[in-house]
N, C-alpha and C positions, 0 to 999 in steps of 0.2 A: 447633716451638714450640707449635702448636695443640695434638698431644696433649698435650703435657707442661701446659700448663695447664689443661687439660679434666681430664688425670691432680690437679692440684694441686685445681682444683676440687671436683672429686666426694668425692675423699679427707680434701681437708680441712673439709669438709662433712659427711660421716658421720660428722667426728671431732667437730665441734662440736656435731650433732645429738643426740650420743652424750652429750654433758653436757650436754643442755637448753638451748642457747642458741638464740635465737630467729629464724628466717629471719630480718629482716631486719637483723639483729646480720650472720650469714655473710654476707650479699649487700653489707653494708657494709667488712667486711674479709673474709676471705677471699674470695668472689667478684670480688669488685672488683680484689683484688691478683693475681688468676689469670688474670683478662681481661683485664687491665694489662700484664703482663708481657711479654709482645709487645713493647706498647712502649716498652717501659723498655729493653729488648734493643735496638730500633732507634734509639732515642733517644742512648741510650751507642754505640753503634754510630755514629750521624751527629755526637757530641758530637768525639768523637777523631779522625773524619773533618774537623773541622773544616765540616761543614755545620751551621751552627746556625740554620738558615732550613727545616731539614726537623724539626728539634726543635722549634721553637716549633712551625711547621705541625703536626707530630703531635700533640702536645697540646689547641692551640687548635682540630683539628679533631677530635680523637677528643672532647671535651668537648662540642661542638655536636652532631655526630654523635648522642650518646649522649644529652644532652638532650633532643635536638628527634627524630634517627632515630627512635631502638629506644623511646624513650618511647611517641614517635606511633606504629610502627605496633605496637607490645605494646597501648597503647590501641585500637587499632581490631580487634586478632584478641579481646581479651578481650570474654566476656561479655557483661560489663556493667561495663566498664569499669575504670581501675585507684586501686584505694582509696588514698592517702596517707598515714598514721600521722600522727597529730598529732606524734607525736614529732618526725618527719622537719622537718615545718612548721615547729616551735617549736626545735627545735634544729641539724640538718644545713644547713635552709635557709639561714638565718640565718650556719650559718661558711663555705657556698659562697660567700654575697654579701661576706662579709667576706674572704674570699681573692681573690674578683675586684678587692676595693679594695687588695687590698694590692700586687698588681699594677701596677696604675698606676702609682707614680711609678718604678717598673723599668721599665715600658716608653716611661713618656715621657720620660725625660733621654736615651733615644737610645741610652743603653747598655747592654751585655748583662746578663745575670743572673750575677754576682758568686759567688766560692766561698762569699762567707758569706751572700748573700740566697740559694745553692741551696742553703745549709748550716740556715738559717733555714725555708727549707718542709719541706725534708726532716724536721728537728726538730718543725715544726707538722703533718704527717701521724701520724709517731710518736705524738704527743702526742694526735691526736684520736683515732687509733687504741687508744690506753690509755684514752681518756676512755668510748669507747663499749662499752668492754668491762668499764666501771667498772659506768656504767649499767646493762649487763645481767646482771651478777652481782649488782647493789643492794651495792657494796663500800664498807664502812665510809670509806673512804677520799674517797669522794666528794665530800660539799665542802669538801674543801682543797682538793681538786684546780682546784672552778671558783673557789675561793679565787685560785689562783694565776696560771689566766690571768686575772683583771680587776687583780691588784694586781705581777703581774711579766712575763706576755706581752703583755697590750698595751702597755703604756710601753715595752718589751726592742723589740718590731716596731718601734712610731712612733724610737725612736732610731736603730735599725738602718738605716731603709730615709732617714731623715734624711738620717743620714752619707754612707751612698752616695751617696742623690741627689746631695747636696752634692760630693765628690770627685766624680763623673761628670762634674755641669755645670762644674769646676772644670777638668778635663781638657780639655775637649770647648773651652774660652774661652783653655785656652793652649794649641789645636793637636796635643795628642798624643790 
């Protein structure tokens, strides 16, 4: 699995290099889906295994990991240290924190992550993935697009994650 994403990386990196798209456009998808895949493999893997306590763990800990690890020690071999993009600041920051909220009411009814709240991120990775390849193309298409998450994905989320919570705690009060 390690070559073969090292293979997806590097290649499809030259590829995007090759139409001018910006380091940190790759590093935010292809990079990121190359180094991913691992665990997406183990995760699918523990999902069918019925271990879903090594799923959550892979996740919640490759996301620490990766924040705190390879952040801190990439800070500490560079330079002079590792610049941020206002971009990132003003935009990626901003849907991390919002996907950690939309987490929470998944993880506090108790109950698991539903085919349509994994139907739901899966959909919103998609979607940020087409968003940031908007931005770096400067694609006419643009704001509709952030047209459409303030006037049809967030209210689609808050209903969504509603519902469930709701049938969760509803299960969870009559026993099954």
């Amino acid at each position: 699995m390690i070559v073969g994403a090292e293979a997806l990386v590097r290649g499809a990196s030259r590829f995007a290099l090759g139409f001018g798209i910006s380091p940190l456009i790759i590093g935010l998808t292809v990079v990121a889906f190359g180094t991913s895949s691992p665990e997406l493999a183990v995760s699918v893997k523990a999902a069918l295994s019925g271990q879903s306590g090594v799923v959550v763990g892979n996740v919640i800990g490759s996301n620490i990991c990766n924040l705190m690890g390879v952040l801190g020690v990439a800070g500490i071999v560079a330079p002079s240290g590792i610049d941020v993009p206002s971009v990132v600041i003003g935009f990626d920051l901003p849907v991390m924190i919002a996907v950690a909220f939309v987490c929470l009411p998944i993880f506090f009814t108790g109950g698991g992550i539903s085919r349509p709240e994994g139907s739901l991120f899966l959909g919103y990775y998609l979607m940020y993935t087409m968003y940031i390849i908007l931005i770096a193309t400067q694609h006419v298409a643009l704001p509709e697009s952030g047209a459409v998450a303030i006037y049809f994905l967030i209210p689609f989320t808050v209903v969504t994650l509603t519902v469930s919570a709701r049938l969760k705690i509803r299960r969870r009060s009559h026993g099954r």
